[in-house]
MIRO-654106 format. One record per atom (N, C-alpha, C): x negated, z, y. Coordinates in steps of 0.2 Angstrom, whole numbers, padded with zeros to 4 digits, always signed. Each point is the difference from the previous one (the first is absolute). Example, Ala and Ser with C-alpha at 12.3 -4.5 7.8 and 13.67 -1.06 7.14 Angstrom:
// residues 2
-0066+0039-0028;+0004+0000+0006;-0004+0000+0006;+0002-0004+0005;-0004+0001+0006;+0004+0003+0005;
END
This chain:
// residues 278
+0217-0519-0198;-0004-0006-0002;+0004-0007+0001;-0003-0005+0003;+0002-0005-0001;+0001-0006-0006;+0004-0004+0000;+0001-0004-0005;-0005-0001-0004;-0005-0003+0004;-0008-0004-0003;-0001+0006-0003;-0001+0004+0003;-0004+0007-0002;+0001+0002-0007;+0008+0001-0002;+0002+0002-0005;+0000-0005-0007;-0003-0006+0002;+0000-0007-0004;-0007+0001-0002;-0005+0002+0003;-0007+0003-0003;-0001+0002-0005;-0004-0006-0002;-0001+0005-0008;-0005+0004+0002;+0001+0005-0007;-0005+0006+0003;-0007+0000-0002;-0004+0003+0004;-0009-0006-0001;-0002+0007-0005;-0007-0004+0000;-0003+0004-0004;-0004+0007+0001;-0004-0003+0005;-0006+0004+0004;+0002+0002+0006;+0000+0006+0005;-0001-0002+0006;-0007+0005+0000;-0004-0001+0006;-0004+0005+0002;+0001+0003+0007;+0000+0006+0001;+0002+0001+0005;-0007+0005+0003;-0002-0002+0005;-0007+0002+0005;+0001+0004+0004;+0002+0007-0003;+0002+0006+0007;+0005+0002+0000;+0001+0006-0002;+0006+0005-0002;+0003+0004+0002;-0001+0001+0007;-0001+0003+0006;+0011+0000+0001;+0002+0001+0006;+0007+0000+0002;+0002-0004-0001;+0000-0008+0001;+0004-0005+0000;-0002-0005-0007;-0007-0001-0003;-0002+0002-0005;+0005+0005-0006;-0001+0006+0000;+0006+0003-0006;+0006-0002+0001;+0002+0000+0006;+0008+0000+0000;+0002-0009-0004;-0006-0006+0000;+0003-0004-0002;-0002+0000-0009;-0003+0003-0001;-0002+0002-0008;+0006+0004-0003;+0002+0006+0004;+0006+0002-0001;+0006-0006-0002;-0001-0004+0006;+0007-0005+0000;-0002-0005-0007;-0005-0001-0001;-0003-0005-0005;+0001+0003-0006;+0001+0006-0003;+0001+0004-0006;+0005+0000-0001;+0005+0001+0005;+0008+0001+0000;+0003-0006-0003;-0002-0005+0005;+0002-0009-0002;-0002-0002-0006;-0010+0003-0003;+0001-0002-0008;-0005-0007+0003;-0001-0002+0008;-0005-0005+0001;-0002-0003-0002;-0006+0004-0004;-0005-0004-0006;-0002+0005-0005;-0002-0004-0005;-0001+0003-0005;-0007+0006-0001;-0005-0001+0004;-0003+0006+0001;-0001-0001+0009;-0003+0006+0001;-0005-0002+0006;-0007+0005+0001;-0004-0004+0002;-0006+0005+0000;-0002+0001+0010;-0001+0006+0000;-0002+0004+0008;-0005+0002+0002;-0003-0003+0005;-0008-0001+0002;+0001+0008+0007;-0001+0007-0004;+0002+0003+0006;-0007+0008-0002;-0004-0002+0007;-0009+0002-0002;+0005+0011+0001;+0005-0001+0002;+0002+0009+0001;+0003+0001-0008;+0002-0003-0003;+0003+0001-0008;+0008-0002+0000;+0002+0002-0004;+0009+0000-0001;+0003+0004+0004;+0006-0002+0006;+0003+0006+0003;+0006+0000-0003;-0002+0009-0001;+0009+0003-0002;+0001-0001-0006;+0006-0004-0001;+0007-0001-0006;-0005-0007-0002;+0000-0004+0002;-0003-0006-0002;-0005+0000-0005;-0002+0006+0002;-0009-0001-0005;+0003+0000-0009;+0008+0002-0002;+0001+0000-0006;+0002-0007-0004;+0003-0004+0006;+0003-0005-0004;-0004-0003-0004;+0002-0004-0004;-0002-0001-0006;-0003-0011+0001;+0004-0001+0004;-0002-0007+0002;-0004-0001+0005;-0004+0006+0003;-0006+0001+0005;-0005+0000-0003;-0006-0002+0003;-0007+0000-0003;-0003+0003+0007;-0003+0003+0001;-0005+0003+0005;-0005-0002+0001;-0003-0002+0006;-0008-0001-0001;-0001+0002+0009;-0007+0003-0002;-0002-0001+0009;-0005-0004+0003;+0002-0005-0005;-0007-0006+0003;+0003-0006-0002;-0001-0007+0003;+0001-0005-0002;-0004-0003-0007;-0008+0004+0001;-0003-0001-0007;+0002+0002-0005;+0005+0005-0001;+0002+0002-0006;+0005-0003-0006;+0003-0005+0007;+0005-0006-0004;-0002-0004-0006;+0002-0002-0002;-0001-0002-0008;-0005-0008+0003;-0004-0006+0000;-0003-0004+0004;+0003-0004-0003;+0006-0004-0004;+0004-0004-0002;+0008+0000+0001;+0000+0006+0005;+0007+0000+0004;+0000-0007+0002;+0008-0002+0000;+0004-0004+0005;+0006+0004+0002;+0000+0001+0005;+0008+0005+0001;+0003-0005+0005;+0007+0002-0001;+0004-0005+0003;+0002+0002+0009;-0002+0005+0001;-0002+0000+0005;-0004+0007+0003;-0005-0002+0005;-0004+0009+0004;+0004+0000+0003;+0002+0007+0002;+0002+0001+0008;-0006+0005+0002;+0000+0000+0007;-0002+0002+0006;+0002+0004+0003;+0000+0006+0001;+0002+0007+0000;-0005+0005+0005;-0004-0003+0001;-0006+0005+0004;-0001+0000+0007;+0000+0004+0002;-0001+0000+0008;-0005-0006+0002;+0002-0002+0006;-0002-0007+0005;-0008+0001+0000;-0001+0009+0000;-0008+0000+0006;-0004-0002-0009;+0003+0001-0006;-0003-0003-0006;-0003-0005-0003;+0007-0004+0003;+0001-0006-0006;-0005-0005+0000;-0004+0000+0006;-0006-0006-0001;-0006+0004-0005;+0000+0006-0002;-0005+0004-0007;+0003-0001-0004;+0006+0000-0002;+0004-0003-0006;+0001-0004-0002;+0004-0006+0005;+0000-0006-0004;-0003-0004-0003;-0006+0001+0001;-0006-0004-0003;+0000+0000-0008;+0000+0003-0004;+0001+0005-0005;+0007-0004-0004;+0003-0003+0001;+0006-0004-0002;-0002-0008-0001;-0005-0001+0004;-0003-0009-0001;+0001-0003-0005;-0002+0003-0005;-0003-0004-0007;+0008+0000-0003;+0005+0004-0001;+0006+0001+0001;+0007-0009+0002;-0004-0003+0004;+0004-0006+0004;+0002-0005-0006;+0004-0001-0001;+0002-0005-0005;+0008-0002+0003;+0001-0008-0004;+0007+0000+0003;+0005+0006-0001;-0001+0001-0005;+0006+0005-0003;+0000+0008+0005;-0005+0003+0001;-0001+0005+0004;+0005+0000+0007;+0003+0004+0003;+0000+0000+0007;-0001+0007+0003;-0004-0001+0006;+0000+0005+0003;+0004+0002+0008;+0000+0008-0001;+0006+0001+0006;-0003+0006+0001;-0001+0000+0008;-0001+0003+0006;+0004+0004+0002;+0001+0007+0002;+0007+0002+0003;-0008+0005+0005;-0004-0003+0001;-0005+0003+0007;+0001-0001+0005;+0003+0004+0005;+0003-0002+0006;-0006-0003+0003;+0002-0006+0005;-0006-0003+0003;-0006-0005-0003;+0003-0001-0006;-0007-0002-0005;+0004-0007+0002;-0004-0005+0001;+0002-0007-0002;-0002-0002-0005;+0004-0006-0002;+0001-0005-0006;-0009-0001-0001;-0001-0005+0005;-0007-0001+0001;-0006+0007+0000;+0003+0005+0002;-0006+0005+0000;-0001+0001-0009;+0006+0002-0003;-0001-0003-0009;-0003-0004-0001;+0001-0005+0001;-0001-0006-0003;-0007-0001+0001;-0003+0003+0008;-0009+0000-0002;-0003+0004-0005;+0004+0004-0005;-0002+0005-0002;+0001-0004-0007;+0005-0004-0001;+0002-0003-0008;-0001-0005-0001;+0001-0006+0007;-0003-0008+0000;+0008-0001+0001;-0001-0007+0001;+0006-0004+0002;+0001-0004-0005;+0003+0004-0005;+0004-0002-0007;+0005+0006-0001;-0003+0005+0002;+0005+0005-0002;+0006+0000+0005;+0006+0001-0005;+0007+0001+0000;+0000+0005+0006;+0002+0002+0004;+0001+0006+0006;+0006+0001+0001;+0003+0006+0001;+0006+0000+0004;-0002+0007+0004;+0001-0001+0007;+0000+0006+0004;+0006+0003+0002;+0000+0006-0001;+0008+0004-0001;-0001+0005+0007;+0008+0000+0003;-0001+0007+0003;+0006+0003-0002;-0001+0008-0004;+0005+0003+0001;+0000+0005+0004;+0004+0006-0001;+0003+0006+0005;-0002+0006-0004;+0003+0006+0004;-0002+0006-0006;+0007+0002-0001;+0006-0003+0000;+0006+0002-0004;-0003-0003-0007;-0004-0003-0002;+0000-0002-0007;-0003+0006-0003;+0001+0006+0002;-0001+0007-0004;+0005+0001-0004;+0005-0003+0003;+0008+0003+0000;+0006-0007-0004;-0007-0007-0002;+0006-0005-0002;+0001-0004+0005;+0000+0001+0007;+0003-0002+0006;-0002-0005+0005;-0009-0001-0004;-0004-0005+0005;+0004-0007+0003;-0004-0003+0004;+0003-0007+0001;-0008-0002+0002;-0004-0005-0004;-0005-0003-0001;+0000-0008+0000;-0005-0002+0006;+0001-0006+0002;-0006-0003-0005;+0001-0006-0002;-0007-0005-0005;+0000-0004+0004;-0010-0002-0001;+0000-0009+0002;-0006-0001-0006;+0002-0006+0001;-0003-0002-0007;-0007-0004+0003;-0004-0002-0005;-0006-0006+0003;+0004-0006-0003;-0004-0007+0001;+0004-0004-0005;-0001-0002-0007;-0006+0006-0002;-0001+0000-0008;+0006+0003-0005;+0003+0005+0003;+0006+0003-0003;+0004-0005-0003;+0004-0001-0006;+0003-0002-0005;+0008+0001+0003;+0004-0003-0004;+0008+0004+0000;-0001+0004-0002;-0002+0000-0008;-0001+0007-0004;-0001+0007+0004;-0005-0004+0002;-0004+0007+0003;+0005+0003+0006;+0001-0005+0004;+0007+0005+0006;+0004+0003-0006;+0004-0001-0004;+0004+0003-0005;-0003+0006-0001;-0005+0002-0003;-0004+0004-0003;-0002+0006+0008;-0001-0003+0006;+0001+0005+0005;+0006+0003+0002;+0005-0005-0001;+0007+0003+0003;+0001+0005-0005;-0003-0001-0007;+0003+0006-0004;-0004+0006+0000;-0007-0001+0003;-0003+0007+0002;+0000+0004+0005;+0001-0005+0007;+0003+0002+0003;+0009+0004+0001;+0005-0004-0005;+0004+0003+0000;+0002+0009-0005;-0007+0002-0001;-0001+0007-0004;+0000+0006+0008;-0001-0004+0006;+0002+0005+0004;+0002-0003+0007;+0006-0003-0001;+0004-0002+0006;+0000-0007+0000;+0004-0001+0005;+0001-0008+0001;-0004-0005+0002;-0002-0006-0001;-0003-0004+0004;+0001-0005+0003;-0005-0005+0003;+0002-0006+0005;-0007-0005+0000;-0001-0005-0001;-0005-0003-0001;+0000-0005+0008;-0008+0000+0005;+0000-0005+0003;-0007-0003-0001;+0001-0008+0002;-0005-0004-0001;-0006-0002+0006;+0001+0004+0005;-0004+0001+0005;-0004+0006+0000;-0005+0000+0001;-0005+0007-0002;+0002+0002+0008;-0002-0005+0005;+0001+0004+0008;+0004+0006-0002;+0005-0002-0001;+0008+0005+0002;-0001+0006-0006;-0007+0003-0002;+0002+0006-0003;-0003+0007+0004;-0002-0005+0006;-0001+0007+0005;+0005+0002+0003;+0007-0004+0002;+0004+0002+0002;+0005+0004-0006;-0003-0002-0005;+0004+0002-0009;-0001+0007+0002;-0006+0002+0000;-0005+0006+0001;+0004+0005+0004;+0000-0003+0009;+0001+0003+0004;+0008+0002-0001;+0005-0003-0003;+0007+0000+0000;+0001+0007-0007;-0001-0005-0006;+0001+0006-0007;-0007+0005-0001;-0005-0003+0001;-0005+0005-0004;+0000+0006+0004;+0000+0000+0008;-0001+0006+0003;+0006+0001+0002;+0005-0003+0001;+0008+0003+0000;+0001+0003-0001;-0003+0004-0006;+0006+0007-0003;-0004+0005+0003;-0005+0000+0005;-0004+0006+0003;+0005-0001+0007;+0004-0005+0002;+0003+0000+0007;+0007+0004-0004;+0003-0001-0006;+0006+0002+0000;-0001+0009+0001;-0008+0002-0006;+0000+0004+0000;-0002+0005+0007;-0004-0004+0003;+0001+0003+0008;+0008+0000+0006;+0006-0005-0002;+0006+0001+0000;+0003+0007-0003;-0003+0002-0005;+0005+0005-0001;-0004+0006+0003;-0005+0001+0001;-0005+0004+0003;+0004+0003+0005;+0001-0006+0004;+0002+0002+0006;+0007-0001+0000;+0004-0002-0001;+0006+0002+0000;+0003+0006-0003;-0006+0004-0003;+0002+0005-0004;-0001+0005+0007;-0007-0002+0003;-0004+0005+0004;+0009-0002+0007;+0001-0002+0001;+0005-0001+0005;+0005+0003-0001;+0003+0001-0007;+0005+0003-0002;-0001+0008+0000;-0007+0001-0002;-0005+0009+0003;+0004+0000+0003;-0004-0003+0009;+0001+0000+0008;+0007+0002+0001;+0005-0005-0001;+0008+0001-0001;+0004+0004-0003;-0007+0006-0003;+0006+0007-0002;+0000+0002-0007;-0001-0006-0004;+0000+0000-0009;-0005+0003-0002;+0001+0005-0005;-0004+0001-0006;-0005-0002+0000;-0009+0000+0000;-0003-0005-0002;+0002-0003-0006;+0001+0006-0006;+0002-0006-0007;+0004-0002+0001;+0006-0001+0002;+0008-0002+0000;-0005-0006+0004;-0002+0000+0007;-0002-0004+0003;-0003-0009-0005;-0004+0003-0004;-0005-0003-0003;+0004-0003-0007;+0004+0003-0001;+0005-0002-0006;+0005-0005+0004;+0003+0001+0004;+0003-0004+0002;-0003-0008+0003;-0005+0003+0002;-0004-0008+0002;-0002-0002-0006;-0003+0000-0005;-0002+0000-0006;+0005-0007-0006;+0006+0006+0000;+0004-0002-0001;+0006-0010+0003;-0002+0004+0005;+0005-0006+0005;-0005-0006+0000;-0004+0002-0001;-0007-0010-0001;+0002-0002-0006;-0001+0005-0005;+0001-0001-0006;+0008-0003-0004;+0004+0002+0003;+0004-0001+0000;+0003-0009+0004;-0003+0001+0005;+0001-0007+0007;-0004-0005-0006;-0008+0003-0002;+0001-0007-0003;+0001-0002-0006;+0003+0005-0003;+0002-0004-0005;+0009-0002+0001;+0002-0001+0005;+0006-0003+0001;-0003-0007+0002;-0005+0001+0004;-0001-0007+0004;-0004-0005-0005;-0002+0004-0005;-0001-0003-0008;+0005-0003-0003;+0006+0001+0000;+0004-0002-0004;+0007-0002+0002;+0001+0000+0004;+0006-0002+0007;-0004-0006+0001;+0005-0005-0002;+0000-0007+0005;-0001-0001+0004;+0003+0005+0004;+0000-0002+0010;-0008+0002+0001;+0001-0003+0007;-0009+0001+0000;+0000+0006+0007;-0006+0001-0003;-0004+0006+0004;+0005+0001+0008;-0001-0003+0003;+0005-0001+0010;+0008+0000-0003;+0000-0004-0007;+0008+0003+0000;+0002+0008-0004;-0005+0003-0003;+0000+0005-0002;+0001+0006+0006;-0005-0003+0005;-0002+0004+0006;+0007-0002+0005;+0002-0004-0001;+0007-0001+0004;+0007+0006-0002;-0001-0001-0006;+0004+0006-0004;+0001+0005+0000;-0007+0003+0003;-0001+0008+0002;+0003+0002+0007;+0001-0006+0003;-0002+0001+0009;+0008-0001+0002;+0001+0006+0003;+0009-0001+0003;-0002-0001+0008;+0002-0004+0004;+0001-0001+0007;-0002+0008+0003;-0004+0002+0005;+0001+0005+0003;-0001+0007-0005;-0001+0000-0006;+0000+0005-0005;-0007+0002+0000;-0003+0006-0006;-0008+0003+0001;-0002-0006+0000;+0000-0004-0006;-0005-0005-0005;-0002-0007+0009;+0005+0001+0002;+0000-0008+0006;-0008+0007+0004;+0004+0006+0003;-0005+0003+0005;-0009+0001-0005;+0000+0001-0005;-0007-0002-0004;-0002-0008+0001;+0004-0004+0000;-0005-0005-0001;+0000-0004+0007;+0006+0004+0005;-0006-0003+0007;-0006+0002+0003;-0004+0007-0006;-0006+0001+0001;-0005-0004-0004;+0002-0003-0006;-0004+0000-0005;+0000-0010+0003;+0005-0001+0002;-0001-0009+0001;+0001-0001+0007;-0004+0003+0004;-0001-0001+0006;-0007-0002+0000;+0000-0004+0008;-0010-0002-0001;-0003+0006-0001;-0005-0005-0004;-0005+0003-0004;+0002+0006-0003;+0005-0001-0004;+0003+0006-0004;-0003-0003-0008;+0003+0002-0006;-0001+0000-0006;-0003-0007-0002;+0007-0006+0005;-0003-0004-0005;-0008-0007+0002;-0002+0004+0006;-0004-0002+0003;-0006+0005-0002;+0001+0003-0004;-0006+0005-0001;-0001-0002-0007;+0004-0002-0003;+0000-0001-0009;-0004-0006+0004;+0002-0007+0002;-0003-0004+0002;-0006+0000+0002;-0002+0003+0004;-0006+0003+0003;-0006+0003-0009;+0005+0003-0004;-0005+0004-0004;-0001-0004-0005;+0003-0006-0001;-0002-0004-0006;-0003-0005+0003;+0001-0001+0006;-0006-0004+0001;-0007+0000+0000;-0001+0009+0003;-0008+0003-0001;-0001+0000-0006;+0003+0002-0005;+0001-0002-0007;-0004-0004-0005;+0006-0006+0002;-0004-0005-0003;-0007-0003+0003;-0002+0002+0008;-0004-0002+0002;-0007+0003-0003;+0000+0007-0002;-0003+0003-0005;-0003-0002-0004;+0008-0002-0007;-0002-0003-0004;-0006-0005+0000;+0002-0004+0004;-0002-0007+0001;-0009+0003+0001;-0001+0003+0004;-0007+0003+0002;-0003+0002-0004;+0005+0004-0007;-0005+0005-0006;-0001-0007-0004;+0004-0007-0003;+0001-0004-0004;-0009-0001-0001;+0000-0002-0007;-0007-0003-0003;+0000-0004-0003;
END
């Protein structure tokens, strides 16, 4: 958590709109932190799992069922994209300065809310990753210009229940957000795919194979996490003149090798995004 984050004081209400995988794992982090003083969970399948016992949850599968004199200090948005324009509506009457609302729909713009809640309400559009299972997210915010200081405080510390963040002020640049972290961890994951499947072909174990790749990402980055030198000096480190690591990476950094193909996939990427946005 960062500094602001942890200067948060702790709100009252959140509500949270979908309890699904990115959804529980931030309710989990939100429990652990002590957040807010209740929360109530708009989730039409019930309570999953462990969740359903704490004691600072309230459950409901309908936005109807809310109390009609709520003001929470913030909704979050939690539901799949192909939804959010049948749900949001349901939160309008909701709009108040003090309210914010946070989007974590991939592809959902600021403006696709805001037709749904008017152009008063507070917005901030997030994109996280799916290490925030694990604590590990790194989740990019942009805010509309109704958002408060308060209110970014109040996101840094929700946000900070499953991973790091980074705030930008340009909406354009969250297809690129998109293209880089949110679907990045399916390119590491297909890294180790195949470097596992490689190490098969070259004789290994499939499980030792798949251990080993597994491991060596997980490991890589979390050095390249926390090592000052950067990423090419990291990769310099490994690399002896003439040695295996030099003969690997005149395959992988040659034309149209790795780093023309990463290039190549975040551009299709974010050109996506840009296409599904609403």
């Amino acid at each position: 958590m960062n500094a602001a984050a942890s200067m948060q004081a702790k709100a009252d209400t959140i509500v949270l709109v979908g309890c699904g995988h990115m959804g529980s794992a931030m309710l989990r982090g939100w429990l652990a932190r002590d957040a807010a003083r209740r929360f109530l969970v708009i989730e039409p399948e019930g309570a999953p799992g462990a969740l359903a016992q704490a004691a600072e949850i309230a459950w409901h599968r309908a936005a109807e069922e809310l109390p009609t004199d709520l003001v929470p200090d913030a909704v979050v948005f939690a539901v799949k994209p192909q939804i959010i324009d049948q749900v949001v509506p349901a939160y309008r009457s909701w709009v108040t300065p003090r309210t914010l609302f946070v989007s974590i729909a991939a592809g959902t713009t600021i403006a696709g809310i805001a037709r749904h809640l008017g152009e008063d309400a507070a917005i901030i559009r997030c994109m996280p990753n799916t290490p925030a299972a694990i604590g590990r997210a790194i989740t990019v915010a942009c805010p509309n210009p109704r958002v408060g200081a308060a209110q970014r405080l109040l996101c840094d510390a929700l946000l900070a229940a499953i991973g790091d963040s980074a705030w930008v002020e340009d909406e354009a640049l969250m297809d690129a957000v998109t293209a880089v972290s949110g679907s990045g961890p399916a390119y590491v994951f297909l890294l180790i795919e195949a470097l596992a499947e490689a190490g098969a072909r070259a004789g290994l174990p499939g499980d030792l194979a798949l251990r080993l790749a597994r491991e060596t990402v997980a490991g890589s980055g979390a050095l390249a996490r926390l090592s000052p030198d950067t990423p090419a000096r990291l990769r310099e480190n490994v690399t002896s003149p003439g040695g295996t690591t030099r003969a690997a990476l005149d395959v992988l950094m040659a034309p149209h090798g790795l780093p023309e193909l990463l290039e190549r996939a975040v551009a299709a990427a974010t050109a996506r995004s840009r296409a599904l946005a609403n």
